[in-house]
Structure formats: C-alpha cells, structure tokens
C-alpha positions, -999 to 999 in steps of 0.1 A, spaced: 0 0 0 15 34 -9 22 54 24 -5 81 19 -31 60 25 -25 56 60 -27 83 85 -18 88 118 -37 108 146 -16 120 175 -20 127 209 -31 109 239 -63 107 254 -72 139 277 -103 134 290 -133 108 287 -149 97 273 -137 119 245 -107 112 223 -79 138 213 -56 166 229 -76 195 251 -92 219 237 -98 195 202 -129 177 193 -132 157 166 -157 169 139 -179 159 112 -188 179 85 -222 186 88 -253 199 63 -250 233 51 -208 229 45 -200 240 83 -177 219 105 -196 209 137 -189 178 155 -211 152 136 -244 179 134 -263 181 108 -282 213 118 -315 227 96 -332 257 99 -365 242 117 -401 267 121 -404 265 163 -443 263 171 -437 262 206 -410 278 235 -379 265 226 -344 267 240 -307 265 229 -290 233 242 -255 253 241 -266 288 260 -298 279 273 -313 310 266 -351 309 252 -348 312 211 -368 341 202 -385 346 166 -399 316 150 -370 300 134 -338 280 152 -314 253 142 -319 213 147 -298 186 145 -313 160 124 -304 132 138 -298 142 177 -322 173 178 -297 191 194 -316 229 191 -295 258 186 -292 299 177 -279 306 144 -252 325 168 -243 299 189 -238 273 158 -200 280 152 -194 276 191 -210 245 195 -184 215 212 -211 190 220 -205 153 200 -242 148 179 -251 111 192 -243 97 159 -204 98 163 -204 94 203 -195 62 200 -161 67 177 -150 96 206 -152 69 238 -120 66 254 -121 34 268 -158 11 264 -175 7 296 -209 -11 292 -238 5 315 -259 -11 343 -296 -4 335 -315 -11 366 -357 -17 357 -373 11 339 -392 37 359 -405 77 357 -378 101 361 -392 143 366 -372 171 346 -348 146 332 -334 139 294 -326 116 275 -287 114 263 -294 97 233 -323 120 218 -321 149 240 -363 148 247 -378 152 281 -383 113 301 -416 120 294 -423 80 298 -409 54 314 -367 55 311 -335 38 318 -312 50 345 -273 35 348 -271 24 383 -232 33 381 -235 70 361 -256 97 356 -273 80 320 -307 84 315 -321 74 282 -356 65 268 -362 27 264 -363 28 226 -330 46 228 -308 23 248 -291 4 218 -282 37 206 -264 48 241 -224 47 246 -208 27 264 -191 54 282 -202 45 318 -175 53 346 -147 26 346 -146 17 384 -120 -13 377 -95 -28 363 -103 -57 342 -69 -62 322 -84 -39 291 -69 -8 292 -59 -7 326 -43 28 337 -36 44 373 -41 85 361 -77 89 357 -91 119 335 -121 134 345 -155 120 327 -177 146 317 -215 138 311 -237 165 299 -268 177 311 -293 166 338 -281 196 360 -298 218 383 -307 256 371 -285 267 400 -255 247 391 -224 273 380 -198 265 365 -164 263 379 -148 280 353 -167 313 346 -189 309 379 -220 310 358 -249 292 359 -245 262 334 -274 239 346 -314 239 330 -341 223 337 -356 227 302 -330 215 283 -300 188 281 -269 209 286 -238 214 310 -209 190 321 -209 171 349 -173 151 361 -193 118 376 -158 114 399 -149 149 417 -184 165 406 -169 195 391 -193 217 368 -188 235 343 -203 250 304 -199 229 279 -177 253 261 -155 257 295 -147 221 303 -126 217 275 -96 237 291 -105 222 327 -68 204 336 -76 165 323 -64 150 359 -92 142 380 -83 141 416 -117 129 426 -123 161 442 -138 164 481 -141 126 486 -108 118 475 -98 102 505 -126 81 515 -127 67 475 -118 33 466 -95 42 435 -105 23 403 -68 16 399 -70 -5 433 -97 -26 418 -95 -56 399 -126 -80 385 -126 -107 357 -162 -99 347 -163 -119 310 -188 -138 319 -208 -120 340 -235 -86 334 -228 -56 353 -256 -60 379 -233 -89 390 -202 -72 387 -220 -45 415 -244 -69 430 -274 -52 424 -305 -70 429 -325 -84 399 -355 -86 419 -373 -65 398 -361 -68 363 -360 -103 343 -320 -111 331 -324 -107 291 -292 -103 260 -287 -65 253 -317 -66 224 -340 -86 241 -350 -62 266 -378 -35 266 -366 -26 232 -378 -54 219 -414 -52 230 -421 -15 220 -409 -15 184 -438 6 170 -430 33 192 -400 40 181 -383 77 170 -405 94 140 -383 108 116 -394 133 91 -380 145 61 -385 185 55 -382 194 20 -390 232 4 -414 208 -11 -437 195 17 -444 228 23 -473 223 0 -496 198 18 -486 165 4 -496 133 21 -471 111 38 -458 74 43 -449 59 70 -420 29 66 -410 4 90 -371 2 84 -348 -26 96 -312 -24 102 -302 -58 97 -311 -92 96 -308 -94 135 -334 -69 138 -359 -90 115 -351 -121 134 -360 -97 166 -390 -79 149 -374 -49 156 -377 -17 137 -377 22 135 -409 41 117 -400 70 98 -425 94 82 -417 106 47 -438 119 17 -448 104 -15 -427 122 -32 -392 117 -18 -365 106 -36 -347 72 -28 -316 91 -13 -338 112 9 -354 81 24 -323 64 30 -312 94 43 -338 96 67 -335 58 75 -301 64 87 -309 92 110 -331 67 130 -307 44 134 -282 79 149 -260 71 115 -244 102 99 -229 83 72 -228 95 33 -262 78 21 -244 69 -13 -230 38 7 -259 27 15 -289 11 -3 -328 2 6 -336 -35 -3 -380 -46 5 -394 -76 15 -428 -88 23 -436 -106 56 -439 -141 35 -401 -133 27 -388 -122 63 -376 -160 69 -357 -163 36 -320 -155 34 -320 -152 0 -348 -122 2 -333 -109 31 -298 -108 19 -300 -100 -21 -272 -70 -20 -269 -79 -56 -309 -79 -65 -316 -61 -92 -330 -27 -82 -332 9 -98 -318 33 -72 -318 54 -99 -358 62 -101 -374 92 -89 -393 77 -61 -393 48 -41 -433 44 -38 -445 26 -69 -478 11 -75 -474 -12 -47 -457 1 -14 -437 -27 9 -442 -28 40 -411 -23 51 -377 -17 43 -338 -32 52 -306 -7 52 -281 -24 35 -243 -13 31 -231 -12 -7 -203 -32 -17 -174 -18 -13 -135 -32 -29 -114 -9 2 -119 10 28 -104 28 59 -106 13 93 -91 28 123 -69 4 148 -67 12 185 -42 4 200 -54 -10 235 -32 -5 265 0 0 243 16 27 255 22 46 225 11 80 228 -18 78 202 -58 76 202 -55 48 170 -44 45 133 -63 46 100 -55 20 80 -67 14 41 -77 -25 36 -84 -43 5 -103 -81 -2 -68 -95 2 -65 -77 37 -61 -104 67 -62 -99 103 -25 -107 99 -13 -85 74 -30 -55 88 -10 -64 121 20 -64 99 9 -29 90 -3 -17 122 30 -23 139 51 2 125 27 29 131 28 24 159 69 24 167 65 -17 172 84 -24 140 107 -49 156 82 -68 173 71 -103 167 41 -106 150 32 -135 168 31 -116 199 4 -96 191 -34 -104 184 -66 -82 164 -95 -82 186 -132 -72 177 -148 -51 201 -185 -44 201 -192 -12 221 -232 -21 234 -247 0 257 -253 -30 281 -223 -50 270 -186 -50 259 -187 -79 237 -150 -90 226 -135 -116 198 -102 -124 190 -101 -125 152 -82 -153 138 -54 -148 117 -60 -155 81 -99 -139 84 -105 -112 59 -110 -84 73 -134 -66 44 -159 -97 45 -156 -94 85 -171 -57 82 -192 -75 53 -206 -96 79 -210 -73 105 -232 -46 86 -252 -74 70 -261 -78 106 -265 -42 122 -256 -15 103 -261 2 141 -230 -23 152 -209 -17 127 -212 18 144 -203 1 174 -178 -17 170 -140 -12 170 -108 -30 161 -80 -35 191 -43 -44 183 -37 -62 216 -1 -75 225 -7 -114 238 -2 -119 276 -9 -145 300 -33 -131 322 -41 -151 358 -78 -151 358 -95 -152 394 -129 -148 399 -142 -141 433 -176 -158 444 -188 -154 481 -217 -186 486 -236 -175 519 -265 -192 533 -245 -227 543 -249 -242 578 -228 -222 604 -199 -237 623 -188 -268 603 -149 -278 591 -139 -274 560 -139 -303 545 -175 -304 555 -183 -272 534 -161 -287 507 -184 -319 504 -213 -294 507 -200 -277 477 -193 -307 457 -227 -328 461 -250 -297 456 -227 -280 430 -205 -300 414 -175 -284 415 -145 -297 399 -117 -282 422 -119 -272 456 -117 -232 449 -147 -215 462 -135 -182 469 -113 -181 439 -118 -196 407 -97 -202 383 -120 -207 351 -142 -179 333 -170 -209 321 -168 -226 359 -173 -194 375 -202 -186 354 -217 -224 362 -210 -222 397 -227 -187 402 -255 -198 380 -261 -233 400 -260 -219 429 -288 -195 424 -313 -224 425 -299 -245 450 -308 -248 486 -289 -267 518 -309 -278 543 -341 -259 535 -322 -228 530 -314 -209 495 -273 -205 487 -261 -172 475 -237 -162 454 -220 -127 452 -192 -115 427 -166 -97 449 -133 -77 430 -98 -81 444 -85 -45 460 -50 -45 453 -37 -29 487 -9 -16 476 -20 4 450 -40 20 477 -26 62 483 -14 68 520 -35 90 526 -67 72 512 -90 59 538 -121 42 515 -158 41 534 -173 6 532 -209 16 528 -235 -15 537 -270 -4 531 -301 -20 542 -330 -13 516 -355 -25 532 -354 5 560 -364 40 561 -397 36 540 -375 28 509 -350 52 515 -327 26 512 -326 22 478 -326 60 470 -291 63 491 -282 26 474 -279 48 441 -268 79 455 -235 63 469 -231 42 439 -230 78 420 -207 98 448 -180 67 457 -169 39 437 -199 10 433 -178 -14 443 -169 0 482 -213 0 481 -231 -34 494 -267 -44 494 -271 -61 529 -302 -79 516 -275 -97 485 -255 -118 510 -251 -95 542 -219 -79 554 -197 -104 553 -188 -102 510 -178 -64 520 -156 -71 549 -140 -94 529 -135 -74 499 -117 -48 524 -101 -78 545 -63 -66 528 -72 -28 532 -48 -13 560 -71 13 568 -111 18 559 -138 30 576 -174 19 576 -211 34 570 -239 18 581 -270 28 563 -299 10 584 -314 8 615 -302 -1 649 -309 -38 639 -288 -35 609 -259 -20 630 -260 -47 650 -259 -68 622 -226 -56 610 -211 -53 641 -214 -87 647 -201 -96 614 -175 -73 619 -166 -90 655 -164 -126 637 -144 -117 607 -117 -93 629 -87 -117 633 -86 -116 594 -90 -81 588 -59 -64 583 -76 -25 595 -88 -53 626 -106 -19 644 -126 -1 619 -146 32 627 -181 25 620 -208 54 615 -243 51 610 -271 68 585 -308 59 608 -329 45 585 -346 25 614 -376 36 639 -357 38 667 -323 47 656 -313 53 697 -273 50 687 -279 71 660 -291 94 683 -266 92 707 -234 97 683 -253 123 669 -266 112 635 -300 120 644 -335 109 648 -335 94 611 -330 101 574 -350 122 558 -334 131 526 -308 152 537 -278 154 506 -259 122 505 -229 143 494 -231 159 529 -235 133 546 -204 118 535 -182 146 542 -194 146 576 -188 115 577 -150 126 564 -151 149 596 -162 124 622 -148 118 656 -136 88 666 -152 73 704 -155 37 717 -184 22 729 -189 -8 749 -203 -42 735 -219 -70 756 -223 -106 754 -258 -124 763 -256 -159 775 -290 -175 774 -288 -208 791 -327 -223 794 -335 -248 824 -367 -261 805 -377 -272 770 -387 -246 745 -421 -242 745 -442 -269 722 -419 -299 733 -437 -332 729 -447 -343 766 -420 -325 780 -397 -352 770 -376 -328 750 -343 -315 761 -338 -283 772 -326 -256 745 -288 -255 741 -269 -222 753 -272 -196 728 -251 -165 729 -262 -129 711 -250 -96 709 -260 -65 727 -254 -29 716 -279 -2 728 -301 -22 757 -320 -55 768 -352 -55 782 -371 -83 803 -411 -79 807 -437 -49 795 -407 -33 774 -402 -63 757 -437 -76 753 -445 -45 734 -418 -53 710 -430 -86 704 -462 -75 695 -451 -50 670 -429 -82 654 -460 -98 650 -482 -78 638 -452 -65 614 -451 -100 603 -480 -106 595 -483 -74 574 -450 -66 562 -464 -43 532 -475 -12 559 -444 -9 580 -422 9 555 -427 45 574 -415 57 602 -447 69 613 -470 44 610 -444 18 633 -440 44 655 -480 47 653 -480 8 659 -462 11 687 -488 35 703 -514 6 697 -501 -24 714 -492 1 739 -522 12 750 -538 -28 743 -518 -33 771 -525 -5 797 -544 -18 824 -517 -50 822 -506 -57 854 -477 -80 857 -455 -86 889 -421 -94 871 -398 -88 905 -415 -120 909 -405 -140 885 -369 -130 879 -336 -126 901 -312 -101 898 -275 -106 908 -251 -76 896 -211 -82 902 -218 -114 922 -242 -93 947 -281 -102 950 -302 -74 941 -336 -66 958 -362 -55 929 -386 -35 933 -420 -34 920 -419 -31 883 -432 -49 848 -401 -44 831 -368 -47 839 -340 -30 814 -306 -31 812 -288 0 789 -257 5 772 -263 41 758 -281 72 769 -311 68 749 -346 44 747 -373 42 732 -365 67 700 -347 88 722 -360 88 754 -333 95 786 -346 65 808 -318 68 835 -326 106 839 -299 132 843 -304 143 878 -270 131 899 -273 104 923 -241 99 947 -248 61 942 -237 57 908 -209 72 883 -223 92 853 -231 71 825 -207 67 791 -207 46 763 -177 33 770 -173 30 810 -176 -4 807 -208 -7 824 -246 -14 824 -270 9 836 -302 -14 852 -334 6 851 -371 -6 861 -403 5 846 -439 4 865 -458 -3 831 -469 9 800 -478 46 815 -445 48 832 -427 42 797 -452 69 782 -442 92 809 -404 84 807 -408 93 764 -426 122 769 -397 135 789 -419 138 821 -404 111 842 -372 88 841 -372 48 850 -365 34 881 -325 30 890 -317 -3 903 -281 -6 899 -246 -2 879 -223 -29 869 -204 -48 846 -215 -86 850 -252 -96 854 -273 -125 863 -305 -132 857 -322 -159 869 -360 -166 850 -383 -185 869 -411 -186 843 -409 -178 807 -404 -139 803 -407 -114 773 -371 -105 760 -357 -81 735 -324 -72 726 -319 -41 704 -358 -45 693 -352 -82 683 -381 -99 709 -388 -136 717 -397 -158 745 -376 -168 769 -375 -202 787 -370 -197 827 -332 -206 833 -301 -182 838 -292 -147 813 -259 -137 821 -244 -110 807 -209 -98 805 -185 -72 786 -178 -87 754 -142 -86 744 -124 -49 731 -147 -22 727 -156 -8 694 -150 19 675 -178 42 667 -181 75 645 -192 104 663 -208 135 641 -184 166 647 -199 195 668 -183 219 646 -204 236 622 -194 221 586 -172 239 557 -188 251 528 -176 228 499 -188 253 473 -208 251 447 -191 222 424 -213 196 443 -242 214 445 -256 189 419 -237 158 421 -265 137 432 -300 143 429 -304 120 461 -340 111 461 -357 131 431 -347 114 404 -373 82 409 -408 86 404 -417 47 411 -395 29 389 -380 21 419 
C-alpha cells in the first residue's frame, strides 16, 4: 500500500470519554458545508417555546437550528461555538468502552434523555453506576461510556481523567470556570465530572486540567486503579451486585426494546417541497437481519414524493448514522419473505436506485438498510493499552486484507516495528450500551468480508464496533464468588463436600476460581440451590489490590439496608453508587456484610457506614466481630445513616433521629469529619432450664446455650412484650411498616392494648449484679442500657445526679439497670416527664428466670424459657463515629448537583 493512505492521529487521550488533545474535538462535516462535530443542523419553524441546548437562553422569533439526527436545538449564533458530539459519532469519541448497568425502567421528573435529547416523558432507563438516562427505545443507541470503576486487564491505567456527562443539572448549578450558571431544567446541557463533581459550560470544560483528583471525597474513595474484577462472563448488575428482583435477566436486544418496536423515534424529512400539503408514508425500516429475526424496527414518516436518497437518508438518522447515504442502499421484503436469506440478503438484486421515487404502484411494508459493496476502505486500529502516545491508526484495507497482514501494518505505526508478529493479536470489540462484547479475530480472516458480515447484521453495530491491536499476555484469571446461606460452624472439609454434592465443583476453589466458564456455572447453579431448606447465594466480589492504595486514602465501606427508612434505602443505594466507587457499596439484603468485609479484608485502613437501623448495625457489628482476626484494619470506625424507627445509637453519636433526605454528598463529608469514640459491647448468655415451649410431653431436652450480641439495651417484661407484639403484627403485614410513622404509630397501639396489664415481674426474675443479689422493686419491666437513649430517644436513666452511681458513658464499661412500672411509666419516661426506676450499675449480670419472660435485645423480641441470662462485657470495645460538633465547611458550589439523592425516581423504583 502506498504510504499516503494511511494516516496517523496524534496525541493521547485527555479526558473521557472523549478522544484527542484538550481543547480538540473531533468533527464531522455537517449539512449546510459548516464543520460541527457530527451535526447536521437545519433551519427548523419552532411552534412552541424553545431553548438552545448550548446557551440555554429561550430562542426568540420563529425560526432556530436542529440537528437531524440528535435534535440538538440551537441559535444561528451559537452554531460556530458548538463543542457537544451529535449522538451519531459518540460512539467513535469513547476513550475506553465501559458497558452501563440499567437497573428496571421507571419515571424520572425534569430529566433527558442522552441519546435523543427529549424530556423522560415515559418510562426511562437510568445507569445504576452514572448519571445515564435514556428513553427505552434509545438504549441500543447509548455509549458505552459509563464510569470505569475497575480494572479488568483492558486498558488498565492508574491517572484517571475526568468523565464529563452532559446535562441533567440543576438551574443553580455554575460553572467552575466562569462561575456562571450552566445547569437547566428545560433542556439537556452542562458537564458534569461523575468522579470529583466539578461543573462547568460545555464550552468551558474543554480547558479544565484533564487530571481528575476525585475532588472532596478523595480520601474516602476506593481508587478504580486498586480494583481488579474478571467480569467476562458475568453482566454488570453482578459485577456491582445489584438486585435483579425487579427486572427479568435478558441479551442487550432482548429487553424492553424489543417489545415497543412501533414506538420508536418518528423521523421526518423537511423538504421546500412539503411545504405544499402532500400526504405522507410511513415505513417500517430494519437495520439488519438481527433486527428482523428480533422484529425490531424504527418508523419513519416521509412523503410520497421523496426521492430514494432522501429516504435512506432519513432511515439512517433513525438508526443515529451520519454516514454518506451513497453507501448505502434500501432492499424490500414482504412478511412471507422475512424468513428467507435469500430475500433478506440480495445485495446484488436487481433494483433501480436510480428512479425518482421509491413508492410505486405497490408500497412494501417495510424496508432493510443495506451497506453497498465496497473493494477498500479505511478502518481505524486502537491500540489498546499499548503505551504509544496515540488515540489509534487509519489503515486502508483491500479483499486480500487479513487480520494478519494488517497487524504487519499496524506495527510500525505504531513504533512496534521490531516486534514479533506473533506476539500480538486483532480483537473485535462491540461497544453495546449493556455489553462490551470481545472476539479475538483469527489470523488468516478477511477483514473486508468481516465488516461485510457485520453490517449485513446491524448497520447500528458496525457503528459500534472497534478494532483493538492487543499485544498477547498470559493473564491469571480469578474470579471471586462469596456462597452464603451454608450451615454455620462446620470444618472445612464439610463445606467442601457441601459444595461438591450440591454444585459439582471440579476443584476445591470456592472463593477463587480459576476458570471464566466454571465461575459462570457455579454462580448460575447456585442460584437455584438450597442446603438444608435454605437458598445459597452467590456474590461476585473484585480483588482490592492494597498496595496500589494512596497513604493517605481511607475508603468508606458503605452496607446499606433497603428494606429500612420507607425505601429510602434504595434511594441512598444509588446515590453512593454515584458519589463513591460502586464497588466500596453493598446491598445487605444480596449476601449481608460479610462479601464487604472481605473485599476490604487486605485494606490497611477503611472506615465503615452503616445505612440502616439499629438492627442492621448490630448486624454488622457482629459480622465485623467474627471476621476481625482476618481483617488487616482489625478496628474499623463505624458510623451510622438511621434509617430505622428507633435509631437510639444514632441518636446518641449524633446522626439524628433518622433520614429524611438530607444530601448524600453531605453526609459523606461529615462522615469525612467524624470523631472517633468507643463504645462498649456486651455478650448475652441465654442458658434455658426447660424445654422450649411446644416440646412433645415435655420429653424434650432443654434448649442449648445460645449467645447474642447486645449494643444499645436489653429488656425483660412490658418493654419487651410491646416489642414482640409490634414483630407480630409487622409479620403478619410486612407491606404497611415501610414508614417511620405508622411503626411508631404501631407502637402506640399495642401500647395502649396493654395498659391496664398488670404484671409482677420482680417476681418472677432474680437479679445478681457483680456477684451481689439485688432486691427489685416493684416493676413490669426490667432493662438493662448501654447508651443514653430508649425508646427513640428517650433518657430512661434521667440526668439528675445520684451519689450512688458514676455518670453514665458509652464506654465505662458498664450497664445501667433501670425498672419500669408499666406501659404509662414508659409513656411518661418518652414524653420527657419522668425517668425509670434506677436499680443498679455494673459490669456482669445475672439473671435468673423462673417462668418464661418477654425478652428483646436491640428490638429483636422472643420468649424466653426460665433458666439463667448472664451477661458480661464482650471482648475490646468498638469503634464508633461520632458527628463533629463543629459547624461544617462550605464545599462550594461544584457539588451542589452531584446527586439528585431522592428526586430522580418517580416509582421505577
């Protein structure tokens, strides 16, 4: 080949997902002879109140500018200064192909889509990962430009550039370049770094330095470039374990898409000649032969009298191609022909293009794009994570081209002249919104009937898809899987003979697997598998490569319960996945804590946030207790988001009553700002003299010892009663208890069921505090506390001093005792009117039961069999995060939109 056909573009990536140096976009030469990037703008009558997508000012007069394909509206003015991509060439400008992770479809207010620009008007696609939003007939047509979070051996790099996405801002947002407003809510405009937050105007972010330093957060973000996953074989709600609960697994164009083909994007042609009032055609128009196997199409609108280059022009538009229509051809077919490959694939039927029109006497019913023939052509080759200074090649190919001549070409391009061809290999890359599909091309394929093959398919994934020269490496696959739900406390050969009866497996790696196809099996098989009654679970967990980690980067495990706080859960779920890395973010409901801690297990130093209420903090705790000794930060801080009813340690290290949409990006800075205290655990030995109740003639044994944790307080009689009657009736209608009110309004009602309950529990139990007997008096509940608050924040030990007894702290190492007369007495003591009874101080208690007795610990209730409770100070005290006094810094105004915590969901969700 003679050397001017090949050309070299220069310059390294500078931001993403856009290619090329700063301050250079790449552009298309659009309608009209201007040089915009990929826009093909006409002058468009406005019937309604319009406004620029560059300026956002309102377009006065009747008359503005439209891109074609992307409707990207403009001012005659503003056209020369226009940097924004049009959707059609967005795919050739991604830096480095990250597939998205579309949760289910839902209703999203004063959001637009990326793809077409148009309001979410019905019900959308979100990325659970980025801030994506895209109508469902437009998610084929979406980037994959999502935020790459790991490594995953393509690509890999440790500087990370900042990646813009545009538009979805508030009207206050401003810019941190000019300090002007940037954001609308009327149209799709300002840049938005999804790392560090930064703002700014979409002709302003071009000269922001490329670096991102991940702004505010910085050190309490897990670093992509710490991460590592081996997700081949497995989608991207696996990769960030994100509950499926809701959706139904499906390929990339199976999904919604598929089922709402007639509603897809009307394009019109506007002609000086429609202007007279012509009637018009509507066309279905495939892309390929997968989207007649699929039954999937795009309508345009065009009239009668079009010519056959207008309506292939317009076909393309649909399909977001900005092509030269001379390349491509319309071929019909009736429905009796859709199953016949000869029909479907006549490239060489004999058609006039030529004629004036393509409505004869009789018009098909719908239409195919197909490519035209073509002896060479240019194809660009990236070069993949070869260090070489350069976005990719152009290379001119012929029907004697081979994936192995065009790496003999590509080489010296690329300054590898005197490497071995052998060594290096051509991969296929195919850039879907929902997945990065990759193929390693073999060597003696020809490369013009591969494109050949691939536009005879989609001509929208010929769009997609990319060539990679890729050097060959022998890459150690491991694939994490944590199985939970097995029985607790067996050996290890035990849980390996579990494993290999109910799973198969071929080698004794659970944890770590070796094997792309097993780990896909194994995950798979376990899903519908269940030991001893109880389902398995699986969980995909990355590898954090500690070292990598900066010294001054202290990541925030975040565990989130969704099922608390009236399904605020899943709101902060998403808004931490946005602000943090997804990975350092963990469903508690998709395996518990454990998969977290042991993602973090070779972190020297993390801290934690629970997102839940004082159950679920007990929960972790307790997790956190029993995984210690193989932690390598063995002491975490832990701090805690109250999402529960009662959220009493919430209370008490200041995180408040409960969440109730406060900014997540706040919260996480004062979580940043913290204090550090300790706080006293306990241990609760419940050792039963009797059978549980429901033995067979008595005959059965009594209940073994059983040991649980206490955090906050444990309560024998009335207290606990109550509790057990809210557990009950929350049972037995778990729909209504997903508000804080109407629990607390629960509460109320068993409380007052129970008012004129008289019950002599100094009776029935005996007290023995640091080996002394203690005399009770007369009370229905007895309750032992570990932190200054009860009941949703009621002071039950009071505040008045009392000679008898040291001042109460969290971490003193010992129990207050209090009593409580009955259910007025606990009314009295939460309307701050009275305190409880105070019985005594100490650090080792013993309970004796002589009858079965109510019993709750942190608002777990049951019944307990009469027989000893003793409890005792349970190993080293925690760590705990206390919310600074001090009255926050202002963090300006570059976050001010970074997460739109709860508004975004309209019950998709």
């Amino acid at each position: 080949m003679a050397d001017g056909t090949r050309s070299l573009r220069g310059g390294s990536p500078a931001s993403s997902p856009v290619l090329g140096g700063r301050g250079r976009s790449v552009v298309v030469a659009a309608a009209g002879g201007s040089t915009l990037p990929g826009h093909g703008f006409r002058r468009v009558t406005l019937t309604k109140p319009t406004f620029c997508h560059y300026c956002t000012d309102f377009i006065w007069g009747l008359a503005g500018y439209q891109c074609e394909v992307c409707n990207f509206m403009s001012h005659e003015k503003c056209l020369k200064n226009v940097k924004i991509p049009c959707s059609c060439i967005a795919p050739s400008l991604v830096r480095v192909p990250v597939a998205h992770c579309f949760g289910s479809p839902g209703h999203y207010k004063k959001k637009f889509c990326t793809v077409c620009r148009k309001s979410l008007d019905s019900p959308a696609f979100r990325c659970e990962v980025c801030e994506l939003h895209v109508h469902t007939d437009c998610i084929l047509f979406a980037c994959s430009d999502c935020r790459q979070c790991h490594q995953d051996g393509h690509q890999d790099h440790d500087t990370y550039h900042h990646h813009w996405r545009e538009g979805n801002l508030s009207s206050s947002a401003r810019c941190e370049v000019c300090k002007k407003t940037c954001g609308s809510s009327e149209v799709l405009s300002g840049m938005r770094c999804e790392w560090c937050g930064i703002l700014a105007h979409a002709a302003c972010y071009i000269v922001v330095t490329p670096e991102c330093t991940f702004g505010r957060l910085r050190n309490m973000i897990l670093p992509p470039s710490c991460v590592q996953l081996f997700s081949r074989n497995f989608s991207k709600l696996h990769c960030f374990r994100i509950s499926e609960n809701l959706q139904t697994e499906t390929d990339e164009d199976d999904d919604v898409e598929g089922s709402t083909q007639g509603s897809a994007k009307d394009i019109q042609i506007s002609t000086d000649s429609s202007k007279q009032n012509f009637s018009k055609q509507t066309l279905k128009i495939f892309d390929g032969n997968d989207a007649v196997k699929r039954n999937q199409f795009r309508l345009i609108s065009v009239p009668r009298i079009a010519k056959n280059e207008e309506v292939v022009e317009a076909a393309l538009r649909a399909y977001y191609i900005n092509d030269d229509q001379q390349e491509y051809e319309l071929q019909t077919f009736t429905q009796q022909a859709l199953l016949s490959d000869d029909v479907i694939n006549r490239n060489n039927a004999a058609e006039d293009s030529n004629l004036g029109s393509v409505f004869r006497e009789s018009v098909p019913e719908a239409w195919i794009i197909r490519a035209k023939p073509k002896d060479e052509e240019v194809i660009r080759i990236y070069p993949a994570w070869l260090k070489v200074g350069m976005a990719y090649v152009s290379l001119r190919v012929n029907k004697d081209s081979t994936t192995q001549t065009v790496i003999k070409e590509v080489l010296p391009l690329l300054g590898r002249q005197t490497e071995c061809l052998q060594n290096f290999k051509l991969v296929e890359v195919l850039m879907g919104s929902k997945q990065v599909q990759r193929m390693i091309l073999d060597n003696h394929e020809l490369i013009l009937n591969r494109l050949k093959d691939i536009r005879k398919t989609s001509i929208r994934q010929m769009n997609q898809t990319r060539f990679y020269i890729v050097e060959n490496s022998k890459s150690i696959v491991r694939v994490n899987l944590f199985v939970s739900g097995l029985p607790p406390q067996l050996s290890p050969e035990e849980y390996t003979n579990i494993l290999k009866d109910e799973l198969a497996i071929k080698s004794a790696v659970v944890l770590e697997i070796s094997c792309f196809s097993e780990a896909e099996r194994i995950y798979m098989l376990v899903k519908d598998t269940t030991v001893n009654d109880k389902p398995l679970n699986a969980v995909v967990i990355p590898e954090v490569m500690a070292s990598k980690i900066p010294q001054n980067c202290c990541p925030l495990l975040v565990f989130v319960n969704p099922k608390s706080g009236g399904l605020k859960g899943r709101d902060l779920l998403y808004s931490f996945r946005k602000l943090l890395n997804p990975h350092q973010v963990f469903e508690l409901t998709n395996g518990g804590p454990l998969p977290g801690l042991h993602m973090f297990s070779k972190v020297p130093s993390f801290r934690v946030l629970v997102c839940g209420g004082d159950g679920t903090v007990g929960w972790v705790l307790g997790a956190l207790e029993e995984i210690r000794h193989k932690l390598v930060c063995a002491e975490p801080s832990v701090a805690i988001l109250p999402l529960g009813t009662g959220n009493d340690l919430g209370r008490v290290l200041r995180w408040g009553a409960g969440y109730s949409g406060e900014d997540p990006y706040s919260i996480l800075v004062s979580v940043d700002e913290a204090d550090d205290v300790l706080m006293d655990r306990w241990t609760i030995l419940l050792d039963a003299d009797e059978p549980a109740e429901g033995a067979m003639n008595g005959m059965a044994e009594p209940e073994p010892p059983k040991i649980v944790q206490m955090n906050n307080y444990c309560g024998l009689g009335i207290d606990a009663e109550l509790s057990l009657d809210f557990h009950h009736a929350r049972e037995e209608e778990p729909g209504k208890f997903n508000s804080r009110f109407h629990n607390k309004g629960v509460y109320v009602k068993v409380g007052l069921q129970k008012i004129s309950h008289t019950r002599n529990l100094h009776k029935d139990i005996k007290l023995q505090v640091d080996q002394h007997e203690v005399e009770l008096p007369s009370i229905e509940g007895l309750i032992f506390i570990n932190i200054p608050s009860w009941g949703s924040g009621a002071d039950l030990w009071g505040s008045e001093s009392d000679n008898r007894f040291e001042k109460p702290r969290i971490d003193d190492g010992l129990l207050e005792v209090v009593g409580v007369t009955g259910v007025v007495h606990m009314g009295q003591v939460q309307g701050g009117f009275r305190s409880g009874i105070r019985i005594a101080q100490g650090s080792y208690f013993r309970v004796t039961l002589l009858k079965p007795i109510p019993v709750q610990v942190d608002g777990e209730p049951w019944i307990q069999a009469p027989g000893q409770i003793i409890i005792s100070a349970a190993g080293p005290k925690v760590r705990m995060l206390k919310k600074s006094k001090q009255k926050q810094k202002k963090t300006g105004s570059l976050r001010e939109t970074r997460v739109d915590s709860t508004s975004g969901s309209e019950g998709g969700r």
